[in-house]
C-alpha positions as CSV (number, residue, x, y, z in Angstrom):
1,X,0.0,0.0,0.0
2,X,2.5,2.7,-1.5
3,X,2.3,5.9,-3.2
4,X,5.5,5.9,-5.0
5,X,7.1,9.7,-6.1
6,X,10.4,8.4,-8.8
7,X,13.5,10.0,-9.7
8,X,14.9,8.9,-12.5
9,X,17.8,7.0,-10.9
10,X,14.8,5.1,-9.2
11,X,13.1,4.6,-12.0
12,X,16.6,3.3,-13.4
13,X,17.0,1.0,-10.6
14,X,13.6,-0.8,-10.5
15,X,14.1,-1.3,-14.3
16,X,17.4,-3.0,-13.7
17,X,16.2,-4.9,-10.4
18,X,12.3,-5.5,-11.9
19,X,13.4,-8.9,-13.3
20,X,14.1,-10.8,-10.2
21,X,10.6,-9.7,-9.1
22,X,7.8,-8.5,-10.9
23,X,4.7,-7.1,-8.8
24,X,1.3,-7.5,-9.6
25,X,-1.3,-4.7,-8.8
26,X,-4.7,-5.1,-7.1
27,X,-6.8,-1.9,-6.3
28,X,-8.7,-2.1,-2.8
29,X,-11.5,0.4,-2.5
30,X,-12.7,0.0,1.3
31,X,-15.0,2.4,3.7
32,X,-13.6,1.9,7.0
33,X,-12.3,5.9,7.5
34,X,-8.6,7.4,7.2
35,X,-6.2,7.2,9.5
36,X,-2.3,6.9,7.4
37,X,-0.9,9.4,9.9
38,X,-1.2,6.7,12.5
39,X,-1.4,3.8,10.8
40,X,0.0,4.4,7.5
41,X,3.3,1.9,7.9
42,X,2.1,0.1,10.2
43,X,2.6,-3.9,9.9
44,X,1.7,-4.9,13.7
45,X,-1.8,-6.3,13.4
46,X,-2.1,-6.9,16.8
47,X,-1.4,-3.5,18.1
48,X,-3.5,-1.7,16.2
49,X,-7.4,-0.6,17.6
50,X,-10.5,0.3,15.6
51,X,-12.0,-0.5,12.1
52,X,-9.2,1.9,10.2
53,X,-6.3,0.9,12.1
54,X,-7.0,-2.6,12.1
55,X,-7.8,-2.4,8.5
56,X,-5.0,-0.5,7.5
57,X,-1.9,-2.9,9.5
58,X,-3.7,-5.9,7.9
59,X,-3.3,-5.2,4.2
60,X,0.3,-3.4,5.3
61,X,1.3,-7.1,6.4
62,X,-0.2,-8.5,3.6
63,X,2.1,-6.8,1.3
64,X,4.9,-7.2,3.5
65,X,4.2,-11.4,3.4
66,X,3.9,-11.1,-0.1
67,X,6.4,-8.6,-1.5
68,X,5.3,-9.5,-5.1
69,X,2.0,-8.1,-4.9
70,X,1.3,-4.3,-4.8
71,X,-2.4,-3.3,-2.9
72,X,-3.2,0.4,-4.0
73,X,-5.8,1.3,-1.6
74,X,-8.3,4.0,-2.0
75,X,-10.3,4.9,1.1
76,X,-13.9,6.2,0.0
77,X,-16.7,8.1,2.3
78,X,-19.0,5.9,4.0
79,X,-20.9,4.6,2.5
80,X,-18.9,4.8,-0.7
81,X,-21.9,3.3,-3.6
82,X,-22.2,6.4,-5.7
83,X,-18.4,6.1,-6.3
84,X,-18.7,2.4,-7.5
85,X,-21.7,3.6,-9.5
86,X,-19.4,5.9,-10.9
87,X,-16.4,3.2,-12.0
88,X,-18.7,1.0,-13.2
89,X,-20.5,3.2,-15.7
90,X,-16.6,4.2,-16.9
91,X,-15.6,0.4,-16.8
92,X,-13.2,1.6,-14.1
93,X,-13.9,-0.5,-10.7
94,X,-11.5,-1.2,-8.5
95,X,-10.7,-5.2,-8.3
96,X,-11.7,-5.6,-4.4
97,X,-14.5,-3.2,-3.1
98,X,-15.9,-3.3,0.7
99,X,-19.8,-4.0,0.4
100,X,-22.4,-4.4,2.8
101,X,-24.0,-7.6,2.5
102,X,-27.5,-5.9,2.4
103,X,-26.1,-4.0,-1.0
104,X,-24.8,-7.3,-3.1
105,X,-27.7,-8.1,-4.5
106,X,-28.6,-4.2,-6.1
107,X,-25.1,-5.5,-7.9
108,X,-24.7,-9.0,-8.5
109,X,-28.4,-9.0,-9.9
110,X,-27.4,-7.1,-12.5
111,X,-24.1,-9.0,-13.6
112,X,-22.0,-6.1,-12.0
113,X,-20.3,-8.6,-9.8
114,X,-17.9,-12.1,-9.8
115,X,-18.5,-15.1,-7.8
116,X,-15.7,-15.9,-5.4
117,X,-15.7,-19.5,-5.0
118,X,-12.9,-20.5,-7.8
119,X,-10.8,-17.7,-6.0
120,X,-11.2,-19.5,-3.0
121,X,-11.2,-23.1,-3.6
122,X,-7.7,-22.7,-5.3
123,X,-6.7,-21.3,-1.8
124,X,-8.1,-24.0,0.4
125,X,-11.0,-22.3,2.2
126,X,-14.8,-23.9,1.1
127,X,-18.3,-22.6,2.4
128,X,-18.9,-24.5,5.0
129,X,-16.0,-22.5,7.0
130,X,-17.9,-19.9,7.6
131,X,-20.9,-18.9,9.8
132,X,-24.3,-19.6,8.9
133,X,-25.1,-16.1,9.0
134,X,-22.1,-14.3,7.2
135,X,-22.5,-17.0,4.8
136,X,-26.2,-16.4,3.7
137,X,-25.3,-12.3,3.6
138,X,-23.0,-13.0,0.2
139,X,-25.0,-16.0,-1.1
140,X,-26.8,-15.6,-4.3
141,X,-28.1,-18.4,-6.3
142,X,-26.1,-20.8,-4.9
143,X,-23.0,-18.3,-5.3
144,X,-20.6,-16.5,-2.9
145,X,-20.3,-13.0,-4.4
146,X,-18.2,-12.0,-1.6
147,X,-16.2,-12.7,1.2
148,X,-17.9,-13.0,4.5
149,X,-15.9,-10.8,6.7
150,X,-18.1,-10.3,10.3
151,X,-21.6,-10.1,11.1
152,X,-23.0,-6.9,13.1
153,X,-26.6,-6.1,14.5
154,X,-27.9,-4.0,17.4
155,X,-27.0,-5.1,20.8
156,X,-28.4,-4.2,24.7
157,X,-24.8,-2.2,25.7
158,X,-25.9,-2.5,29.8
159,X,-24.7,0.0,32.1
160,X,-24.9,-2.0,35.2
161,X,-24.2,0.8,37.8
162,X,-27.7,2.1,36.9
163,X,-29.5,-1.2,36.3
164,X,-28.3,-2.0,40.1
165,X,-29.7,1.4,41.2
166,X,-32.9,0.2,39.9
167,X,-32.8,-2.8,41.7
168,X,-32.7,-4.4,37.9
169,X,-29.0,-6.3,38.5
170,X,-29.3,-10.4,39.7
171,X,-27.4,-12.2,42.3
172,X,-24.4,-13.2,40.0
173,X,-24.1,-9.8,38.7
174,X,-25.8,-10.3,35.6
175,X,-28.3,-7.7,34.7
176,X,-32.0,-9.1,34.7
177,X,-33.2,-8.1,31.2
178,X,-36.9,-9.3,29.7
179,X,-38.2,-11.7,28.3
180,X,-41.4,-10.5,26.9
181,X,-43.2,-6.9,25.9
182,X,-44.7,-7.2,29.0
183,X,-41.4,-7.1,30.7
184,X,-39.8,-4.7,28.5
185,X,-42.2,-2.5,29.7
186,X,-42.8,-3.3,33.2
187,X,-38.4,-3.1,34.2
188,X,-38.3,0.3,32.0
189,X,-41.0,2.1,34.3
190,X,-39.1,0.5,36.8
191,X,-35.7,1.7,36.3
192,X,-37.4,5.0,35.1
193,X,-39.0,5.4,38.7
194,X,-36.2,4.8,40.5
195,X,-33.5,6.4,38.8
196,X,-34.9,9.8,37.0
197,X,-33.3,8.5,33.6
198,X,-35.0,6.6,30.4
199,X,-34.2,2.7,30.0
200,X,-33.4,3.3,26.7
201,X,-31.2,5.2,24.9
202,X,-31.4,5.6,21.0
203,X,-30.4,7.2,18.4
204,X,-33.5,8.0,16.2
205,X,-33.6,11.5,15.8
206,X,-32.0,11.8,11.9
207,X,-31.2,7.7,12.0
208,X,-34.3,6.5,10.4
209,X,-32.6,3.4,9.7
210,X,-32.0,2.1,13.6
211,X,-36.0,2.1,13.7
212,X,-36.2,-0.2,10.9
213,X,-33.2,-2.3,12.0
214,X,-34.9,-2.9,15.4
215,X,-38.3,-3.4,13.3
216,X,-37.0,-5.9,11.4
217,X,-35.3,-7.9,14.6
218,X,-38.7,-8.0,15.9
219,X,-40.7,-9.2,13.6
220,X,-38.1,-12.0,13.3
221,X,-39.0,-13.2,16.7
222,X,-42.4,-13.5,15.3
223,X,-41.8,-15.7,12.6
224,X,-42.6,-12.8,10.4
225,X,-41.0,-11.1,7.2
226,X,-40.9,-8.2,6.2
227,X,-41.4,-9.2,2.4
228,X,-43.7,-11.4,0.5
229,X,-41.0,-12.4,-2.4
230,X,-38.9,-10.0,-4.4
231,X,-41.3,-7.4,-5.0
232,X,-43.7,-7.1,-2.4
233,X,-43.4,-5.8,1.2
234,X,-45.7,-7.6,4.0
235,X,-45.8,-4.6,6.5
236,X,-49.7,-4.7,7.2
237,X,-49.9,-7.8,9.8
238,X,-50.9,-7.7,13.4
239,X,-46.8,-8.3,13.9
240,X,-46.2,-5.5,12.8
241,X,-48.2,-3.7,14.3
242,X,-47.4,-5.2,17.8
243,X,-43.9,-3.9,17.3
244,X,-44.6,-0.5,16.2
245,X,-46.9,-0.1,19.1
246,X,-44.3,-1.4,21.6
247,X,-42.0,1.3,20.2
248,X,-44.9,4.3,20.6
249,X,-45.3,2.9,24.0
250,X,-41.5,2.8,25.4
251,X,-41.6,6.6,23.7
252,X,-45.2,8.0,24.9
253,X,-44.0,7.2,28.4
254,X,-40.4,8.4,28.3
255,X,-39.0,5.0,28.7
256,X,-36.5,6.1,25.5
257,X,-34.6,8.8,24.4
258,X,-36.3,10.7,22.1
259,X,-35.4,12.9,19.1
260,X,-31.4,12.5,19.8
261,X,-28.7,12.0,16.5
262,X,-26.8,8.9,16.4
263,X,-23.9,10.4,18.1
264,X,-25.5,12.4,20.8
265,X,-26.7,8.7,21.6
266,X,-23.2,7.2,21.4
267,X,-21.7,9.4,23.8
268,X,-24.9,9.8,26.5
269,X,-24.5,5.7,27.1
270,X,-21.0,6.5,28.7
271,X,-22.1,9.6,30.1
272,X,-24.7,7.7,32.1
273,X,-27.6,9.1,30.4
274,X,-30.0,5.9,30.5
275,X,-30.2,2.5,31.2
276,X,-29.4,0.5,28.1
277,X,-27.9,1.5,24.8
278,X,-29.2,0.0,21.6
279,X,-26.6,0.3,19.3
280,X,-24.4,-1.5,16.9
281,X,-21.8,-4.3,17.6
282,X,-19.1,-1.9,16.5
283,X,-18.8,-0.1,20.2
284,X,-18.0,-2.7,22.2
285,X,-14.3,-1.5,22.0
286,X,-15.1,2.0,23.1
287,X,-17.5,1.5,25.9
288,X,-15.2,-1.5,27.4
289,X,-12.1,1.1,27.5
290,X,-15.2,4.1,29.2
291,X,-15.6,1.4,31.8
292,X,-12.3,1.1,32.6
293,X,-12.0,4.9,33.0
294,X,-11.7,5.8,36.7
295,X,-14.7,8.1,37.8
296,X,-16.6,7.3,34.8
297,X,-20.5,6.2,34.8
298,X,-19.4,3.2,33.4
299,X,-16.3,2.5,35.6
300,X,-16.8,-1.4,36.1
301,X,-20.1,-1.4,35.2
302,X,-20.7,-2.3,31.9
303,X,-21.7,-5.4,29.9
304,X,-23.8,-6.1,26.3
305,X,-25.9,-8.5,24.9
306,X,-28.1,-9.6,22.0
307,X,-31.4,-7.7,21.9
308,X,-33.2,-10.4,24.2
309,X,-36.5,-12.6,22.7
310,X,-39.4,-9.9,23.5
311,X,-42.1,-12.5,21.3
312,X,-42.8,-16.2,21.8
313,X,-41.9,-17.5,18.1
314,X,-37.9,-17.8,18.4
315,X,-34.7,-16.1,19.4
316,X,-33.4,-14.0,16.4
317,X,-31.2,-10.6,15.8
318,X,-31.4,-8.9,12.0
319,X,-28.0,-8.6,11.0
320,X,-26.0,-7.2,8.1
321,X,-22.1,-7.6,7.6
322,X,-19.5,-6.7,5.6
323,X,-18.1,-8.1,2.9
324,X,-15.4,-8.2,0.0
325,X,-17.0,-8.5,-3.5
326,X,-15.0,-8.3,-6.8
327,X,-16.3,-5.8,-9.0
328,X,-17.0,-8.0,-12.8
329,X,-13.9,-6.9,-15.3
330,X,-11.1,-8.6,-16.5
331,X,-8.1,-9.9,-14.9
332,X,-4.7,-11.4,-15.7
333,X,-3.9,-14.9,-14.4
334,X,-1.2,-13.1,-11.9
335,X,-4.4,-10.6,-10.4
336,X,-6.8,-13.5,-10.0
337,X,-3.7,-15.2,-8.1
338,X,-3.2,-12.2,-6.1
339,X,-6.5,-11.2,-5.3
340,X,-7.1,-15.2,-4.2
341,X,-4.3,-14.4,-2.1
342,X,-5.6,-11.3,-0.6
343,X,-9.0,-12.9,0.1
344,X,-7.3,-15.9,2.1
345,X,-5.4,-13.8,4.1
346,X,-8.4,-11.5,5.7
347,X,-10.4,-14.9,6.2
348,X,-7.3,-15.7,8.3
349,X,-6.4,-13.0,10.3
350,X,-10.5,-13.0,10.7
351,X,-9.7,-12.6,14.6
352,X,-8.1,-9.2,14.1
353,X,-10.9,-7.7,12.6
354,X,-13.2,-9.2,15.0
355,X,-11.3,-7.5,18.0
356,X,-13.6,-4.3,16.8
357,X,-16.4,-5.3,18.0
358,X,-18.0,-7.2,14.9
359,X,-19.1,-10.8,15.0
360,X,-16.0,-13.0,12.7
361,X,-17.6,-14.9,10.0
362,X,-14.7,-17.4,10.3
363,X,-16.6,-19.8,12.2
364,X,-13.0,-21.2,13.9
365,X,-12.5,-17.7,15.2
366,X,-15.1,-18.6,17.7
367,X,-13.4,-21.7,19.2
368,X,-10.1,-19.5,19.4
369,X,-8.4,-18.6,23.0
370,X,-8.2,-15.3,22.1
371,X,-11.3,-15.0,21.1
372,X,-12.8,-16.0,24.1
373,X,-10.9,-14.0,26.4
374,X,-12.5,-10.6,24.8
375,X,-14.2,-9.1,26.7
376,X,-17.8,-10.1,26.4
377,X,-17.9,-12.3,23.1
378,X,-18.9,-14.9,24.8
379,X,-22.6,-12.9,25.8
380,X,-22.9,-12.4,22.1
381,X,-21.5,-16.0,20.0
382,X,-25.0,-16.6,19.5
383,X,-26.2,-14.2,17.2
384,X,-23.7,-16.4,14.7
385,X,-26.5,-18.9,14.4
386,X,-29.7,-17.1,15.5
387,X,-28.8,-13.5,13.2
388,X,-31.3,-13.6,10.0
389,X,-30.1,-10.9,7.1
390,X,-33.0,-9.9,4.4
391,X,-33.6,-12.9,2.1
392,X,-30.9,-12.2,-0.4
393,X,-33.8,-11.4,-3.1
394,X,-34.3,-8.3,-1.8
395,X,-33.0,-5.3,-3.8
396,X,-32.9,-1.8,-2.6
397,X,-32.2,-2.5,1.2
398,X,-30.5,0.8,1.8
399,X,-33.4,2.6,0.6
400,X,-36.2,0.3,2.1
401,X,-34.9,0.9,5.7
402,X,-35.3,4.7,5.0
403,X,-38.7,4.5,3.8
404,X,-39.9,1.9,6.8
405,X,-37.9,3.9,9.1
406,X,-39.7,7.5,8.1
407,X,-42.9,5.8,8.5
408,X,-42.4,3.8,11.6
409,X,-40.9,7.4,13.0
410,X,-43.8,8.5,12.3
411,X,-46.6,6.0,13.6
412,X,-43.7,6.2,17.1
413,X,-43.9,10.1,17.2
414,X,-47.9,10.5,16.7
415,X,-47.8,12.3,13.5
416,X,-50.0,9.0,11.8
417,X,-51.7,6.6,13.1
418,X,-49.9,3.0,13.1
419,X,-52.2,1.9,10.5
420,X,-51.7,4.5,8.4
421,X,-47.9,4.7,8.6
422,X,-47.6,1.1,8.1
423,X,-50.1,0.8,5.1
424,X,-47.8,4.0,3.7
425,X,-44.3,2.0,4.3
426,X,-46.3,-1.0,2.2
427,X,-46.8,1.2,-1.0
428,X,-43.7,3.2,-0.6
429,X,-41.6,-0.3,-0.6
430,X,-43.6,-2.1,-3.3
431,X,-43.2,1.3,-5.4
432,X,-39.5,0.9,-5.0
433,X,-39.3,-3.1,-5.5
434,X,-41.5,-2.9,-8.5
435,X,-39.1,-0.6,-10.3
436,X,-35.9,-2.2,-10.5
């Protein structure tokens, strides 16, 4: 990962010294954030912290394992489509591209992207090696069009200093957390009496999207999609409407935070603003090192867990991931080799990237030591088998949790009627999945 500035008695040395080893050039377009002033020559995986410097040190080492292959990385904005879009159109896409699993199909069903099984199978790694639920986020007609590379959902981050002022903490230390609607609402009035604070805190004020993630995780318990097919939504069901009125509920009474951005609810967890933080896997790193801040709210009293089974039909999280697709173009024998490479490493060093936060999709990582002895991994192994993504025929994802979010916002906040919003969120999907 260089950006090379020649002289010309360089340029006169490579030529003489290019011989005894040619490089071949992959291009890597990733989200993941900036951070070359720390990070940029760094090949100690194991030191570095956080998506971008984990990232970063792992395709560093990469090169430095394999001195014959050049990565040229390009970082891109989260969350970095319209600049694919953009390549494409001007046959122009990078070779290896970060992709949300919820986005491969909007490409792979229109031939914009490569399978990735022959590039793995010469490398050793099959399937069946990684989870069930990374897996089923880059299957597509019986096709890996990426590499599985974690699994993330919404989690219960637990601030157990307040949960025990509520009188909301068992025996062992654990915190007690329900097991119904009926519960959920009954220990939220509770902590709410006796502490002054919400039970909740989340970010829904301009993050549509966390309404609709939630949504979806609940209707899961139910035994319930979301869609009927490919090109029909299934939002008008009693289900639905169960969860959208559990939501209006937690908010009419000032169980939840209300009307706060996603990062004015990232920072009031640690700040001991409420009870329980529903938020992404991705903060697990940050709200362990609050806890061991002396004086904070948190100061050895935090822990997380999946969102818990609030309906009878089964334990389930929605979860999305994060993948490497190959962009569809043409490539020399010596960049399919490379990029086959490439691919094997990061399902290696699978544990590294884990250390963020993010469920691995390597299903070994989770019989690992190491893995094990992070902190709190254990509470959340489970979401590996019981995460459900979107069934893979579903286009448009990025745009559909908008448009559910909106309306479900809406029903929540009192400006519609749940019936209404719901019976809105139906037209507005089946508008956008019936003009593909």
């Amino acid at each position: 990962m260089r950006n090379w500035l020649l002289s010309t008695t360089a340029v006169l040395a490579m030529s003489i010294g290019g011989a005894a080893q040619a490089q071949t050039t992959i291009n890597l377009q990733r989200f993941f954030g900036a951070c070359e002033a720390e990070y940029g020559t760094s090949t100690d995986v194991t030191a570095a912290v956080g998506e971008c410097g984990i990232m970063t040190s792992l395709v560093n080492a990469f090169e430095k394992s394999n001195p014959d292959i050049d990565v040229e990385v390009v970082t891109v904005e989260w969350p970095g489509y319209d600049q694919l879009n953009a390549q494409l159109a001007s046959n122009a896409a990078p070779d290896v591209v970060s992709m949300h699993y919820s986005v491969i199909s909007d490409y792979q069903s229109r031939g914009l992207l490569d399978p990735i099984d022959e590039f793995l199978a010469k490398e050793g790694v099959t399937p069946d090696k990684f989870s069930d639920a990374s897996r089923a986020g880059v299957t597509r007609d019986g096709q890996l069009f990426g590499l599985p590379f974690d699994n993330w959902t919404l989690l219960f981050h637990v601030n157990l200093n307040l949960m025990k002022q509520a009188g909301l903490v068992n025996a062992d230390g654990t915190p007690v957390l329900p097991r119904s609607t009926d519960e959920l609402l009954a220990q939220a009035r509770q902590f709410k009496e006796k502490t002054g604070k919400p039970y909740l805190i989340q970010g829904l004020g301009t993050n549509v999207e966390n309404y609709t993630r939630l949504f979806y995780t609940l209707l899961q318990q139910q035994n319930v999609s979301a869609f009927d097919g490919a090109t029909k939504a299934n939002l008008v069901t009693p289900e639905a409407k169960a969860v959208v009125e559990l939501m209006k509920s937690l908010r009419d009474e000032g169980l939840t935070t209300d009307d706060i951005d996603y990062t004015a609810a990232v920072t009031a967890f640690p700040h001991g603003d409420g009870g329980i933080a529903v938020n992404g896997t991705w903060l697990i790193g940050d709200y362990v090192a609050e806890s061991e801040k002396k004086g904070s709210p948190l100061e050895s009293g935090y822990t997380v867990y999946p969102v818990p089974q609030l309906f009878p039909g089964r334990d389930a999280s929605y979860v999305d991931g994060h993948g490497w697709v190959l962009p569809h173009k043409e490539r020399t024998p010596e960049q399919a080799a490379a990029i086959g490479k490439l691919l094997k490493y990061l399902y290696e060093n699978d544990f590294q990237w884990a250390r963020t936060g993010h469920l691995p999709a390597a299903k070994a990582v989770f019989d690992m030591a190491e893995f094990k002895s992070l902190p709190y991994r254990d509470n959340i192994a489970k979401i590996a088998t019981t995460g459900q993504p979107l069934p893979p025929e579903i286009r448009r994802q990025f745009a559909i949790q908008s448009i559910i979010g909106e309306e479900v916002g809406a029903a929540v906040k009192g400006y519609k009627s749940t019936d209404e919003a719901l019976a809105t969120a139906q037209t507005r999907v089946d508008e956008v999945l019936n003009d593909l």
